[in-house]
C-alpha positions in Angstrom: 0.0 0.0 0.0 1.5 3.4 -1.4 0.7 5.9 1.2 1.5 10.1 -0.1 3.6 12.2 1.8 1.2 14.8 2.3 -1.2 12.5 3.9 1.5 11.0 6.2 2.5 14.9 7.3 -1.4 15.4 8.5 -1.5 12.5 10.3 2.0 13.6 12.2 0.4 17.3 13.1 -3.3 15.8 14.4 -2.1 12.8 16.2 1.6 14.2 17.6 3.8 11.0 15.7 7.2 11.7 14.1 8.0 10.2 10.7 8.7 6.8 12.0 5.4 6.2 13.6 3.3 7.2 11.3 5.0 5.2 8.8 4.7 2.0 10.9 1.4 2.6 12.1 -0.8 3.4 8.8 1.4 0.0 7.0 0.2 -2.0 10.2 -3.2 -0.5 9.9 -3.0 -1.7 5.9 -2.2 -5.3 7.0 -4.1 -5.2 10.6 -1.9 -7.9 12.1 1.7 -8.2 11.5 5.5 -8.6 13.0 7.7 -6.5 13.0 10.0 -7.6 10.5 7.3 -7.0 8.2 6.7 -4.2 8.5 9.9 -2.9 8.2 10.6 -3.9 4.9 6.6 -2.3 4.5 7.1 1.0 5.9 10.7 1.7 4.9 11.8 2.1 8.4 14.9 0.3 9.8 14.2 -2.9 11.3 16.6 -1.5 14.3 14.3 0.9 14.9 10.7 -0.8 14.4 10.5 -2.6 17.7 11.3 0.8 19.9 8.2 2.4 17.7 6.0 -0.4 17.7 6.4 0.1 21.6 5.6 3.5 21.5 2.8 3.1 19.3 1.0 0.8 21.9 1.9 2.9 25.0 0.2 5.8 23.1 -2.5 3.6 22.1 -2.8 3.3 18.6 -1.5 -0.3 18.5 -2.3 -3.6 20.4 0.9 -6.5 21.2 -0.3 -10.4 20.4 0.8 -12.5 22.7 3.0 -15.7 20.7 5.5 -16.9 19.1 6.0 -14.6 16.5 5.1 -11.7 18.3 2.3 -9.9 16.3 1.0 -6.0 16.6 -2.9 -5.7 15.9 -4.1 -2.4 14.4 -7.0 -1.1 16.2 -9.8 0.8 14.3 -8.6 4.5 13.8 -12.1 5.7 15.8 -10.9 4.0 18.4 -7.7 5.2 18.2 -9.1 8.9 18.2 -11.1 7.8 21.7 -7.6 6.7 23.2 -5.9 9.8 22.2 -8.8 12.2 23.3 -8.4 10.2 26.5 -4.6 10.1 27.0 -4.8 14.2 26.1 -6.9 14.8 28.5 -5.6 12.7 31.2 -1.7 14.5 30.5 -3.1 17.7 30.4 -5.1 17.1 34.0 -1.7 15.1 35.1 0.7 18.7 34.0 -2.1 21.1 35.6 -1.9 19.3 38.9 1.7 19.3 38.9 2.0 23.6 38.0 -0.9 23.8 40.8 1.0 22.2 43.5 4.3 24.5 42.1 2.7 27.7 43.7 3.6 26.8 47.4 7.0 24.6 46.4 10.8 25.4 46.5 11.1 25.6 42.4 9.0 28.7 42.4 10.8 30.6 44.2 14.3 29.1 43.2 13.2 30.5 39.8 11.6 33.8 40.8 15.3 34.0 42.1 16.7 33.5 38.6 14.2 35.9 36.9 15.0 38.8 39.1 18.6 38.2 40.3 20.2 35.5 37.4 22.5 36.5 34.6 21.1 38.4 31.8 21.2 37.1 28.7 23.6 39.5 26.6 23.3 39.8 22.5 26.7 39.9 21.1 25.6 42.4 18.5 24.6 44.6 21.7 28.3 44.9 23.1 30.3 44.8 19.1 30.5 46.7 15.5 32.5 47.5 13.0 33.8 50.4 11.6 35.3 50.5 8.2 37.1 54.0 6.6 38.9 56.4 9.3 36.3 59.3 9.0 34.1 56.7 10.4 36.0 55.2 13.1 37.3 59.3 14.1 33.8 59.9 13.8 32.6 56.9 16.5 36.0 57.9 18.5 34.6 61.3 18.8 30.7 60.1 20.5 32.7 57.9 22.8 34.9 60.8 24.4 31.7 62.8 24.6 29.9 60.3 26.6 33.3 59.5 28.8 32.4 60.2 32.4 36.1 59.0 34.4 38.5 58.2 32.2 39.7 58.3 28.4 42.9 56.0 27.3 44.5 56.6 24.1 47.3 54.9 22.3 47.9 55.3 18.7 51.0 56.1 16.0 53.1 59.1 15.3 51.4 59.8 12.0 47.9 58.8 14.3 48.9 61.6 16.9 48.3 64.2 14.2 45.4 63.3 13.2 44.3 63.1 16.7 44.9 66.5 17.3 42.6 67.3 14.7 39.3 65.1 15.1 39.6 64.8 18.2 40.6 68.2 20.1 37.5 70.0 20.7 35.8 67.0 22.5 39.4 66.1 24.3 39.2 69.9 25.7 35.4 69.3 27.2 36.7 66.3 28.4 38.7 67.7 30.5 36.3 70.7 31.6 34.7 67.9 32.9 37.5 67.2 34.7 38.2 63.5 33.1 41.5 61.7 32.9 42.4 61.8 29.5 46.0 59.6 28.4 47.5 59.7 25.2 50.8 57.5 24.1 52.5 58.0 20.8 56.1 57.7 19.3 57.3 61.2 19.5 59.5 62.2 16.5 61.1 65.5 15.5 58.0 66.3 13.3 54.9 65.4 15.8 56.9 67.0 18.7 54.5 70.0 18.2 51.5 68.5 17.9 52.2 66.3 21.6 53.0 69.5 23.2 49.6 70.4 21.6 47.5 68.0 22.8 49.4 68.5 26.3 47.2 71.3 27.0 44.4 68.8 27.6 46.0 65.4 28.5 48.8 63.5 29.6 51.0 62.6 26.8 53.8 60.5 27.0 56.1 59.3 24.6 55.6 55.4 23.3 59.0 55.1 21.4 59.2 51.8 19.6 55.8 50.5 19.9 52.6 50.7 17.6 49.5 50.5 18.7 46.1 52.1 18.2 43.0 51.8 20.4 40.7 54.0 23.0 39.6 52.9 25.8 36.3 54.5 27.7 35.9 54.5 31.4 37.3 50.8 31.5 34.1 50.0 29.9 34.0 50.7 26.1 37.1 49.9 23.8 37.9 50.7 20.2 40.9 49.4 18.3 42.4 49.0 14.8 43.5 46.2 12.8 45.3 47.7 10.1 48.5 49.2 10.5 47.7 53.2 9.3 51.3 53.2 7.6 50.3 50.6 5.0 46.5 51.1 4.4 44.5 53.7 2.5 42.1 55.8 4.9 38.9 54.7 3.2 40.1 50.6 4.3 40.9 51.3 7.9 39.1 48.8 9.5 38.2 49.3 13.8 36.5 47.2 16.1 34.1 48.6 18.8 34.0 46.7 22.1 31.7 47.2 25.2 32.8 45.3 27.5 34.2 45.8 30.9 35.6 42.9 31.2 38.1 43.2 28.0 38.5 46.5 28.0 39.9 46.9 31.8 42.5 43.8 30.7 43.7 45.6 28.2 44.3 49.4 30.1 45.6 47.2 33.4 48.4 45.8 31.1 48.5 49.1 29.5 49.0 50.3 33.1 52.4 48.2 33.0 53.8 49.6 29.9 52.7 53.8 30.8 55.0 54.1 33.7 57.6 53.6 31.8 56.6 56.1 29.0 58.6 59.6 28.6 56.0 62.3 29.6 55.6 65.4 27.3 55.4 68.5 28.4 53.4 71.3 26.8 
């Protein structure tokens, strides 16, 4: 007996069966007594598997065992088998509502009233991460983070990225520290961005990073913005930055910063 696909999906939706029962159960109610092994080779399903859904079938009452030698399943009539279901549904559904009445006075409740109002929050990493691709962008999102600074502002970058500084950054660097903020800046100092660090001394602490290269910004130990491209070696529009916020990162990074600015030349303006 050729049963279609579609019919076998409705049956699966109205009676709760996955792909196996259904299978097994509409080629036993073709034949209305058989073994196992037949239907397998029947219903297409692995013989492996038959026994552990013929077993299900009958718990859920679609499905009788004959007692014998072979053992034999009888199909019972489908309106039955809608009685047994109706039945079993209703008897689950009394069964679960008992056991959520009896919850309102138990332990669990509370354990996960606990969890709802104290428990860790589930965080979206798109919430705490972006990316930020050409400079004027990245100067651009630098900028909004030192306006919304509140304690501290950490910034490391190169000699050619100390010039730039100077100029997207300075006005909000200046309110920054009207508001009286810590603001840190580390650069290579050369002959030609000398000026420009006694500059930007007006408003921060500079201090000179001689043979190192980095360039990030880090926000009240919270928020944390860094390159990937080296600013020597990649066209403006490419610069590529990463946006972090998270306090657990970010304070890493400035505490091993930390290490590395006490030994940094300070520049006077």
């Amino acid at each position: 007996m050729i049963v279609k696909e579609e019919f076998l999906g409705r049956l699966r939706k109205i009676f709760d069966l996955n792909l196996y029962e259904v299978r097994v159960w509409t080629a036993l109610l073709s034949r209305g007594v058989s073994t196992a092994g037949e239907l397998s080779s029947i219903s297409d399903v692995p013989r492996s598997r038959t026994y552990d859904i013929l077993e299900s079938l009958e718990k859920k009452g679609f499905i009788v065992m004959k007692l014998g030698k072979p053992i034999k399943f009888v199909a019972l009539k489908p309106e039955e088998v809608v009685e047994r279901v109706k039945r079993n549904l209703v008897k689950d559904a009394s069964e679960k509502s008992r056991r959520l009445e009896q919850l309102k006075g138990d332990e669990v409740l509370k354990e996960l009233s606990v969890l709802f109002t104290e428990g860790v929050k589930y965080v979206e990493p798109t919430d705490l991460s972006g990316s930020l691709r050409g400079r004027q962008n990245i100067y651009n999102h630098m900028d909004m983070m030192i306006r919304d600074a509140e304690s501290s502002i950490t910034i490391a970058t190169t000699a050619e990225g100390l010039n730039r500084k100077l100029e997207a950054l300075m006005p909000s660097l200046e309110k920054a520290k009207q508001r009286r903020i810590s603001v840190r800046i580390a650069a290579p100092i050369t002959d030609e961005n000398l000026k420009i660090a006694k500059e930007l001394a007006r408003v921060a602490e500079v201090r000179d990073m001689k043979g190192l290269k980095a360039r990030f910004t880090i926000i009240d130990s919270k928020q944390l913005m860094f390159m990937l491209l080296d600013d020597e070696k990649i066209h403006p529009n490419y610069d590529v930055g990463i946006w972090i916020n998270t306090e657990f990162f970010a304070r890493t990074l400035e505490q091993m910063f930390e290490l590395a600015w006490k030994n940094f030349r300070q520049i006077k303006k």
